[in-house]
C-alpha positions as CSV (number, residue, x, y, z in Angstrom):
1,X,-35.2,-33.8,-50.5
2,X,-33.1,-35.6,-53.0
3,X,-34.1,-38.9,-54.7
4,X,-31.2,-41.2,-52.1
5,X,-33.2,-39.0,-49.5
6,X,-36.4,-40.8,-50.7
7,X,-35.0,-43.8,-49.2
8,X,-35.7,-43.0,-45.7
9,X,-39.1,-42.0,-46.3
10,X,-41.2,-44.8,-45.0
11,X,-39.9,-47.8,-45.5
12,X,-37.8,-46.6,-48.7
13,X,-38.9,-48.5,-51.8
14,X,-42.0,-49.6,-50.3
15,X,-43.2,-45.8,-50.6
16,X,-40.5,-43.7,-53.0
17,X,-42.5,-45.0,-56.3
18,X,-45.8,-43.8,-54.7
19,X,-45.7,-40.3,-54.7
20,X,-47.9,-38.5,-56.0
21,X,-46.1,-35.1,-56.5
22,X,-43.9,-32.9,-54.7
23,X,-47.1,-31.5,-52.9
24,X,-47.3,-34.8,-51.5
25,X,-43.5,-34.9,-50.9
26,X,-43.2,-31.6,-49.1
27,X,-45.9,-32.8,-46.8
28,X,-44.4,-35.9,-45.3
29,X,-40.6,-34.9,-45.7
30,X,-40.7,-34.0,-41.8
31,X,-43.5,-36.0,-40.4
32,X,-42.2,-38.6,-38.2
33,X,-45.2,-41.1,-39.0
34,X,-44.6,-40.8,-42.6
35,X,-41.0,-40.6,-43.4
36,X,-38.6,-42.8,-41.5
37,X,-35.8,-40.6,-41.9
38,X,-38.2,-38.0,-40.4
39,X,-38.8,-39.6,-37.4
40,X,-35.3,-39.7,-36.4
41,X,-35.0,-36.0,-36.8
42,X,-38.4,-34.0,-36.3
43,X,-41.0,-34.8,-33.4
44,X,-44.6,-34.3,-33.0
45,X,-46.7,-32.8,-30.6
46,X,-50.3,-34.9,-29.8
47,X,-53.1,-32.7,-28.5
48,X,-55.2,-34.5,-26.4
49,X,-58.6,-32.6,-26.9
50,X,-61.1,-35.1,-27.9
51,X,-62.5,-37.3,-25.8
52,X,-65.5,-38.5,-27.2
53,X,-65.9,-41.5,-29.5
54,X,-68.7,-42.4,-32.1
55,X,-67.3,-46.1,-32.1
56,X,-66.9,-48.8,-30.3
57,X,-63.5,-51.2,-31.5
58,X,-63.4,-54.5,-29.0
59,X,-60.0,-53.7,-28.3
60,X,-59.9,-50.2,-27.2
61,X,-60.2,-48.7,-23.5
62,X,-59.9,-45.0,-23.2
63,X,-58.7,-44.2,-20.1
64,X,-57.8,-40.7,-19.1
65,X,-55.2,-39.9,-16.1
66,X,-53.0,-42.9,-17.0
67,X,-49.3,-41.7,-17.0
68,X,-47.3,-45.0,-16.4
69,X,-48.9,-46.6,-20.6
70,X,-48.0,-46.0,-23.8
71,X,-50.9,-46.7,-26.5
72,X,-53.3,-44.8,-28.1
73,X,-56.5,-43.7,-26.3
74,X,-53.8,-42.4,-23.4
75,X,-53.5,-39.1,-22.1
76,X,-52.6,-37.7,-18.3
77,X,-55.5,-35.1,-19.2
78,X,-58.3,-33.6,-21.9
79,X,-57.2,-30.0,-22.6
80,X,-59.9,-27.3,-24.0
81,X,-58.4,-25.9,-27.1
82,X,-56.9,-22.9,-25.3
83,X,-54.8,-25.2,-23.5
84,X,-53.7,-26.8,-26.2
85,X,-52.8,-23.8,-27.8
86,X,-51.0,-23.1,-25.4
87,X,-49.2,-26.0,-24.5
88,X,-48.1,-25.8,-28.7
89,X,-46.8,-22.5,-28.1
90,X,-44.3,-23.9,-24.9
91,X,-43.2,-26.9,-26.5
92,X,-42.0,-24.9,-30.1
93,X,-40.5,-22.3,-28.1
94,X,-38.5,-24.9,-26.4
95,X,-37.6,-27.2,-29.2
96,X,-36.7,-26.4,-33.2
97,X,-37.6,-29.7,-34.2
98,X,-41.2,-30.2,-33.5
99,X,-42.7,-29.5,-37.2
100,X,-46.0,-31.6,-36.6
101,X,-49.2,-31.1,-34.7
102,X,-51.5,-34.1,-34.7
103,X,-54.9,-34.7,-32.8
104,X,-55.4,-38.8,-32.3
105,X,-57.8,-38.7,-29.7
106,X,-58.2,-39.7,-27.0
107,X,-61.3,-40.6,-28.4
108,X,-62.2,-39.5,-32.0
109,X,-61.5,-36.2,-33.4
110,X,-64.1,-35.8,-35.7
111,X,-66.6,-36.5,-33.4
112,X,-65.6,-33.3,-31.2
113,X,-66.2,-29.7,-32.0
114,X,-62.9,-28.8,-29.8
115,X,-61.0,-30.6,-32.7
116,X,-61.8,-27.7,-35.0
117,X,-61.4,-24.6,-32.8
118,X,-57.5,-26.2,-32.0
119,X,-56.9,-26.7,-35.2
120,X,-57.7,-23.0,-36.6
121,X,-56.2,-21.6,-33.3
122,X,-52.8,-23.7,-34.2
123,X,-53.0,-23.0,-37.9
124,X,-53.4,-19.5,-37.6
125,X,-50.7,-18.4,-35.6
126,X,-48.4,-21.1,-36.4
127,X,-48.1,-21.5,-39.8
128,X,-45.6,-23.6,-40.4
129,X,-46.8,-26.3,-38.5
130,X,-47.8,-29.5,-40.0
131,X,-51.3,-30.4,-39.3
132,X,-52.2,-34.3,-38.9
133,X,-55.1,-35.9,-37.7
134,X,-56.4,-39.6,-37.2
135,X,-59.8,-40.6,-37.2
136,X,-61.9,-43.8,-37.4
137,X,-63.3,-42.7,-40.5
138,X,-67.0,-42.5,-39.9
139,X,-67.0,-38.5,-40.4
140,X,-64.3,-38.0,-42.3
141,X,-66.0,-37.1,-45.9
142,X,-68.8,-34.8,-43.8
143,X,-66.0,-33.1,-42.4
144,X,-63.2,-32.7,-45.2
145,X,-64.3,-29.4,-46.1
146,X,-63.8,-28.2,-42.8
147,X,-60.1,-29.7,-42.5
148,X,-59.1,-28.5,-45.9
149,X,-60.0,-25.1,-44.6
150,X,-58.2,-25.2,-41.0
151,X,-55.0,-26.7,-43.1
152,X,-54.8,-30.3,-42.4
153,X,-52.5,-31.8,-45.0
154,X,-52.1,-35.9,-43.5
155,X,-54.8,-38.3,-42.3
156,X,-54.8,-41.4,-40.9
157,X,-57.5,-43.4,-40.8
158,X,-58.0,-46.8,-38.6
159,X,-59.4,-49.7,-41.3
160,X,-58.8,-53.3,-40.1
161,X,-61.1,-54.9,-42.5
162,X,-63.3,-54.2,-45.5
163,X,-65.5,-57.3,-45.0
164,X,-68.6,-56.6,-42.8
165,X,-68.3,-60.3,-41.3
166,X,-65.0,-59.9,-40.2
167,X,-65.9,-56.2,-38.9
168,X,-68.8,-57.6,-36.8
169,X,-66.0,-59.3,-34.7
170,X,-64.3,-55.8,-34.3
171,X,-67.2,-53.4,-33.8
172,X,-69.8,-53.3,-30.9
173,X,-71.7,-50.7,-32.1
174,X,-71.4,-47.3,-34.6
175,X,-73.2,-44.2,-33.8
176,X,-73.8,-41.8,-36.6
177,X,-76.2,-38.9,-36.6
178,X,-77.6,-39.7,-33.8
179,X,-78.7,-43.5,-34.3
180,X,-76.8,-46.1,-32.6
181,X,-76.3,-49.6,-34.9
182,X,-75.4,-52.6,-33.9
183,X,-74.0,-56.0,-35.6
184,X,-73.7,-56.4,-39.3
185,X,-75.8,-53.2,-40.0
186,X,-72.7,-51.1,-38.0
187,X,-70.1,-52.4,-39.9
188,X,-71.5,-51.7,-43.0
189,X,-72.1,-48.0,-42.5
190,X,-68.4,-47.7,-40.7
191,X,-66.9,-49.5,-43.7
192,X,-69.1,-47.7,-46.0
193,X,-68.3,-44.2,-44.6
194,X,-64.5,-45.1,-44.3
195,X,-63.8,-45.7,-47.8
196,X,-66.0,-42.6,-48.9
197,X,-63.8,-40.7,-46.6
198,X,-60.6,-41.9,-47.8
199,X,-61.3,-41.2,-51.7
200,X,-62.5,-37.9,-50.5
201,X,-59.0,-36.7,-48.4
202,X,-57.0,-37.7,-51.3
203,X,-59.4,-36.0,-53.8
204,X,-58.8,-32.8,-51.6
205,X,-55.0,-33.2,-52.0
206,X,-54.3,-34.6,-48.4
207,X,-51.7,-37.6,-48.0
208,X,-53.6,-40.5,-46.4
209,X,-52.1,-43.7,-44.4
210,X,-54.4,-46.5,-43.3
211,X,-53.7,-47.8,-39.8
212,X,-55.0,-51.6,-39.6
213,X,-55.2,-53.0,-36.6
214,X,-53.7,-56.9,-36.6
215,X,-55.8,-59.3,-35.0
216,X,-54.8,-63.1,-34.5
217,X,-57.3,-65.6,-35.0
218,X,-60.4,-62.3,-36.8
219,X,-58.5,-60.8,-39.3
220,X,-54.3,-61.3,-39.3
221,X,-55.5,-63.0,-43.3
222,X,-57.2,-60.4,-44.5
223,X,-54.8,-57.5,-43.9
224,X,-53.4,-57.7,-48.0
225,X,-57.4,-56.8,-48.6
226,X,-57.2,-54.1,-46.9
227,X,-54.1,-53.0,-48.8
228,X,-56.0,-53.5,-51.9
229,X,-58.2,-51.5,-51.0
230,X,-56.8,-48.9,-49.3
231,X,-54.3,-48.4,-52.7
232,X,-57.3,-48.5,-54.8
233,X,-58.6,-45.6,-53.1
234,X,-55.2,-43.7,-53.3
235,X,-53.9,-44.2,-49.7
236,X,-50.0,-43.6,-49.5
237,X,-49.0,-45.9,-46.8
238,X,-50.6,-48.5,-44.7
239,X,-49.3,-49.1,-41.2
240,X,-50.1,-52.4,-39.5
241,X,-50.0,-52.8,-36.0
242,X,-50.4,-55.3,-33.2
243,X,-53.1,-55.6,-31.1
244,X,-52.9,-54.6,-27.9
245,X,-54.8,-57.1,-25.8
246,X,-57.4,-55.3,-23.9
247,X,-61.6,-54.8,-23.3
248,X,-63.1,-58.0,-24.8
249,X,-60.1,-58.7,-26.7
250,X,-57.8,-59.1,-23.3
251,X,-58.0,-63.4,-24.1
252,X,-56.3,-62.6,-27.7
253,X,-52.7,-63.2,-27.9
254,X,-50.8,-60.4,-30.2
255,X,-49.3,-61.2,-33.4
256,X,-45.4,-62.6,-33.0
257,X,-43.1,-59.9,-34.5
258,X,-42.3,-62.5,-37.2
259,X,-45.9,-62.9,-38.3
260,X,-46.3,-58.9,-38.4
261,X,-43.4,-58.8,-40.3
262,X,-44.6,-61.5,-42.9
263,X,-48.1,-59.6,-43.1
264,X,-46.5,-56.2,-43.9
265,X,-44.0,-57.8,-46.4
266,X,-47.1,-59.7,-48.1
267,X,-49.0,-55.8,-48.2
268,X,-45.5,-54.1,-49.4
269,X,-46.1,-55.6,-52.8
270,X,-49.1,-53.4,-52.9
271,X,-49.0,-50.1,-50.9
272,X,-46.0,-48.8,-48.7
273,X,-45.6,-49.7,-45.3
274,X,-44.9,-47.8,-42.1
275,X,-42.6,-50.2,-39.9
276,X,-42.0,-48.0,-37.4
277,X,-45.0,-47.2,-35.6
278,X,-44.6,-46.8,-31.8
279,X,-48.1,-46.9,-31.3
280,X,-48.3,-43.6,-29.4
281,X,-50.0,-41.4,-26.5
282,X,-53.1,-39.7,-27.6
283,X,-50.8,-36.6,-26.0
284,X,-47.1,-37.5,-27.0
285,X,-44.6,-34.7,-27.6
286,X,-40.8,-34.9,-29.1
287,X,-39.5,-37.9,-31.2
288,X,-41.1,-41.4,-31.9
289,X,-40.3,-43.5,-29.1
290,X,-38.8,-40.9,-27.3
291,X,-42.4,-39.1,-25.6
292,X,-41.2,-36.3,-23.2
293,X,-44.8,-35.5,-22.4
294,X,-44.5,-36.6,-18.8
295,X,-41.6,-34.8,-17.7
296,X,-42.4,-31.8,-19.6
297,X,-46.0,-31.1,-18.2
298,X,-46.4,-32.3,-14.3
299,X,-50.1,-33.3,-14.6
300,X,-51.8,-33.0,-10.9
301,X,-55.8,-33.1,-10.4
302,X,-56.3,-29.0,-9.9
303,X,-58.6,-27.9,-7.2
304,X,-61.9,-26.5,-8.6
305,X,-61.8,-23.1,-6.1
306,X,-58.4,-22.4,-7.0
307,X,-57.4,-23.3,-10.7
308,X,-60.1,-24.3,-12.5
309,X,-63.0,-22.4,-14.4
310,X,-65.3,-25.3,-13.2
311,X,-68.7,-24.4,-11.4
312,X,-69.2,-27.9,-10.3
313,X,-68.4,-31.1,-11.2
314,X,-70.4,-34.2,-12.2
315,X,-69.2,-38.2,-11.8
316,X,-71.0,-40.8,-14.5
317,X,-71.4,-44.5,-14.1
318,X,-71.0,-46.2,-17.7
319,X,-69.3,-48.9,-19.7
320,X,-69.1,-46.3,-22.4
321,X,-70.5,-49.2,-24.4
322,X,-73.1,-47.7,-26.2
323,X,-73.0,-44.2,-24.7
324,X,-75.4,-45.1,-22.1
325,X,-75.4,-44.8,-18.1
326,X,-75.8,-48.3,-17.8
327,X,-73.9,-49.4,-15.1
328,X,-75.2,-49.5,-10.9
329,X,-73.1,-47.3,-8.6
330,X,-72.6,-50.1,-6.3
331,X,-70.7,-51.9,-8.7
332,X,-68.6,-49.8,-11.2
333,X,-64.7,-49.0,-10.3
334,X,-64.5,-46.2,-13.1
335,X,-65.9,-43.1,-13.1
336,X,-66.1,-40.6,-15.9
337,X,-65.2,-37.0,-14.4
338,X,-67.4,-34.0,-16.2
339,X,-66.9,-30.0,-15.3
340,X,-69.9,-28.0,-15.8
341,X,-69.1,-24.3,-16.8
342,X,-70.8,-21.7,-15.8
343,X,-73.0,-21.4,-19.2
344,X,-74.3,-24.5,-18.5
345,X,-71.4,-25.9,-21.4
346,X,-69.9,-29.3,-20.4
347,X,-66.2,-30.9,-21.1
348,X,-65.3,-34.5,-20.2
349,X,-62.1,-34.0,-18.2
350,X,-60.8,-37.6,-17.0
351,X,-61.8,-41.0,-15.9
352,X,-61.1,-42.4,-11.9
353,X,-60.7,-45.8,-10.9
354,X,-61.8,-46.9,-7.3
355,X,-59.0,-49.2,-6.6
356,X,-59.9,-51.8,-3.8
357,X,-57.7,-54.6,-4.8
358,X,-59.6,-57.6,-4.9
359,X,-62.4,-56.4,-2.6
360,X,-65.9,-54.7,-3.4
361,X,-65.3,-51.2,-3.3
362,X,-67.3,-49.6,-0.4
363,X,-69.6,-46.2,-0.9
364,X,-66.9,-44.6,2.0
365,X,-63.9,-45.0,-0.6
366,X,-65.9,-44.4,-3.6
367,X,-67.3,-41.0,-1.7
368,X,-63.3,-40.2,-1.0
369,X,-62.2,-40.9,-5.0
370,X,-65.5,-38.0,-6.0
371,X,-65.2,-35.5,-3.5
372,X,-64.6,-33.1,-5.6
373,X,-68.3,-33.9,-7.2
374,X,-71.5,-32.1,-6.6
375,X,-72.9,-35.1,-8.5
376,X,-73.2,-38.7,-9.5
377,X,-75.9,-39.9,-12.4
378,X,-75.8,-43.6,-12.5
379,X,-78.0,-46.1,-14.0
380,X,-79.2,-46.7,-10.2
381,X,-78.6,-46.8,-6.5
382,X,-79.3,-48.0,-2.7
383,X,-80.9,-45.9,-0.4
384,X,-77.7,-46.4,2.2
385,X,-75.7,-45.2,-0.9
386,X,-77.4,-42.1,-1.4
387,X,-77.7,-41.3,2.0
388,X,-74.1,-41.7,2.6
389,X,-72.8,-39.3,-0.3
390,X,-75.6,-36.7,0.8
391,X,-73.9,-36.3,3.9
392,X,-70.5,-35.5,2.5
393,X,-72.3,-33.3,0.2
394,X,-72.3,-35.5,-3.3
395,X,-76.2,-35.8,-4.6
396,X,-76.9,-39.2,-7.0
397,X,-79.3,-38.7,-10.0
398,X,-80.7,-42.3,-11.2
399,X,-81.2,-41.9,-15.1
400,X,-80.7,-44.2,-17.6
401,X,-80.5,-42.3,-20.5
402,X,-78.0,-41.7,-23.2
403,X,-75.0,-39.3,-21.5
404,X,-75.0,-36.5,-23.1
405,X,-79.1,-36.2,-22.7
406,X,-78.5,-36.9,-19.2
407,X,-75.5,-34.1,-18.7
408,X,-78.0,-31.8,-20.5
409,X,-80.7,-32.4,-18.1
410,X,-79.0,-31.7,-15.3
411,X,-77.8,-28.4,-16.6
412,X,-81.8,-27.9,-15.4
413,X,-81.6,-29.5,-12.5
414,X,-78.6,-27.9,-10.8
C-alpha cells in the first residue's frame, strides 16, 4: 500500500499520521472496519459463537433467531465452533475476498470458552485469515495472552465513557469472577479493566479501535474524553456510533446525523475516526452494508431426532438482567432455548418470543412455542400451569438461582 493508498484507510488523514509501523499497516490494509478503502473491496465473515455476556449496557437486547434486524447482538443462530469452522470453510471457498474473520458476539466473546476453540480451529487451517475480535473490555488483559497465541491481530473494544457517573447511567450491573456489582462500584471495575485491557492489546502489538456508543442527553459531551483517552492508551481509531434505542433506553432519541458528525469531527483532532460503521450482525458475512448472511445460510429450527446432537432441551425464564431466573412463567414472552448434550455439557442455542399481540399469552400457546422442551426452570409457577405442560410432556422446575447453577443442577436431576 502506497502513501495516496493511505488515504482510504479510515477516514484518510484522520488515521494515515497514526500508524504505528508497517506491522500495523499490513494488519488493517484489508479489514473493512479499519480501512475505508478496504471495506469497498474485502468482506468479513462474523461468527456467531458467543452467547453469553458478563455485562449489562441499558441499551442492548440480544436476541437470537431474529433475521428481519441489522445491529449488533443479532444472529439467526449460535453455532458450536465446529460449525463455525465450517461455515468459514463454505463462505472462502465461495468468495476470494473475504480476508477477515471476526467474533462480535452475540454476547461477549471473552466471556465464552467457544471463542477460543474457533479461533485456533480458524487460525490453524486458515492462515491467512485476518483474526478480529470485539469485546466489552472487562476480560480483555486476562485473556491477551490467549489471543496473541490463537493470532488475533485487531480489537475492538466498546468504551462510551471513562467517568464512573456517567457509566452508572450505561451499566446495570458487571459480573467478573464470579461476583455480580452493581451502581457506581460496576462502573469502576468495567472502566478500570477496560483501559488495562486496551494498554495491554497494543503493548502485545495488536491494532486497537474504541467503539463508543453515542448517547443523547448521558454522554453525547463527553465522547472527546474518551478520545483522549483512548489515544493516550495507544488506540488507532475510535468509532462513534448512534444509539440504537432499545431495553431501558427505548424513550432516548438517537443522535441527528449532523450532531454525530460534529462529535466525530470534534474527536478527529485527537484519534482517527471510523465513519463508516454499519453497525453489523453479530453473524454478518461479505461487504459492509452488503450482509449476504441470510441468503447464504437458510436458518430453520432443526428437529432434535433428526439433525441435532441434542439429548434434550431446556426453556429458561429470565430478564437476563443479572443472570438470574427471575421472571414467573405466567408472564414472560421470551424464552431462552438450552440443548443439553449427552455429557451433561450445555450450549445456549436461541431465544423464542410468545407472540400474542396485545393479549396475555396463555400456557396452551406458550406449551406450542416449547414443544420441543423436556423442560422449563422459571423463577415460579401455577399449579394449572404445571399441570398443563406435564400432559404434553414439558416438566417446570421452580429455582431461582443464578442460570448457569440452575442448568448445572439439572444435569442431576434429568
Amino acid at each position: 500500500m502506497t502513501e495516496e493508498d493511505l488515504s482510504g484507510v479510515g477516514c484518510g488523514q484522520d488515521i494515515e499520521n497514526r500508524l504505528v509501523d508497517l506491522e500495523h499497516l499490513r494488519k488493517i490494509q484489508r479489514h473493512p472496519c479499519f480501512s475505508k478503502e478496504a471495506a469497498h473491496r474485502f468482506g468479513r465473515i462474523h461468527l456467531p459463537v458467543a452467547p453469553k455476556c458478563n455485562i449489562q449496557c441499558n441499551y442492548c437486547i440480544r436476541d437470537f433467531d431474529c433475521v428481519n434486524e441489522s445491529r449488533p447482538g443479532v444472529t439467526s443462530q449460535v453455532l458450536a465452533p465446529c460449525e463455525a469452522h465450517e461455515r468459514v470453510k463454505e463462505v472462502v471457498e465461495k468468495f476470494d475476498n473475504i480476508k477477515t474473520v471476526g467474533i462480535a458476539g452475540p454476547g461477549e466473546p471473552l466471556a465464552n470458552d467457544a471463542t477460543f476453540e474457533t479461533l485456533r480451529l480458524v487460525h490453524n487451517d486458515f492462515p491467512d485469515l485476518h483474526l478480529c475480535l470485539s469485546s466489552n473490555g472487562l476480560l480483555l488483559q486476562d485473556q491477551i495472552d490467549i489471543l496473541v497465541e490463537v493470532g488475533v491481530g485487531t480489537v475492538t473494544v466498546t468504551m462510551s465513557t471513562i467517568d464512573p457517573r456517567i457509566g452508572k447511567e450505561i451499566y446495570e450491573w458487571v459480573n467478573y469472577n464470579g461476583k455480580t456489582y452493581r451502581g457506581l462500584e460496576a462502573v469502576e471495575v468495567l472502566l478500570d479493566k477496560q483501559l488495562k485491557g486496551i494498554k495491554s492489546a497494543v503493548e502485545m502489538g495488536m491494532v486497537v479501535k474504541v467503539n463508543s456508543v453515542m448517547i443523547p442527553s448521558i454522554n453525547d459531551d463527553h465522547l472527546v474524553e474518551v478520545a483522549q483517552e483512548a489515544k493516550g492508551l495507544g488506540a488507532l481509531v475510535q468509532n462513534i456510533m448512534p444509539l440504537i434505542p432499545q431495553a431501558k433506553f427505548s424513550h432516548l432519541k438517537p443522535p441527528t446525523a449532523s450532531e454525530r458528525k460534529q462529535a466525530q469531527d470534534k474527536s478527529a483532532e485527537i484519534i482517527g475516526q471510523m465513519r463508516h460503521c454499519r453497525q453489523c450482525r453479530a453473524d454478518a458475512v461479505g461487504l459492509l452494508g452488503q450482509d449476504i448472511s441470510q441468503t447464504m445460510f437458510e436458518i430453520n429450527r432443526k428437529d432434535d431426532s433428526a439433525s441435532t446432537p441434542y439429548s434434550y432441551k431446556v426453556a429458561v425464564t429470565s430478564s437476563e438482567r443479572d443472570g438470574t431466573i427471575d421472571l414467573h412463567f405466567g408472564q414472560t414472552r421470551k424464552f431462552l432455548i438450552f440443548g443439553f448434550y449427552d455429557d451433561n455439557s450445555v450450549e445456549l442455542l436461541e431465544s423464542r418470543v410468545l407472540e400474542s399481540g396485545e393479549e396475555q399469552p396463555t400456557t396452551a400457546q406458550a406449551a406450542q412455542l416449547l414443544s420441543d422442551c423436556k423442560f422449563v426452570i422459571t423463577g415460579k409457577a401455577g399449579p394449572h400451569a404445571a399441570a398443563e405442560l406435564k400432559n404434553v410432556g414439558i416438566e417446570i422446575i421452580q429455582d431461582c438461582s443464578q442460570i448457569d447453577v440452575a442448568l448445572k443442577r439439572l444435569t442431576y436431576y434429568a
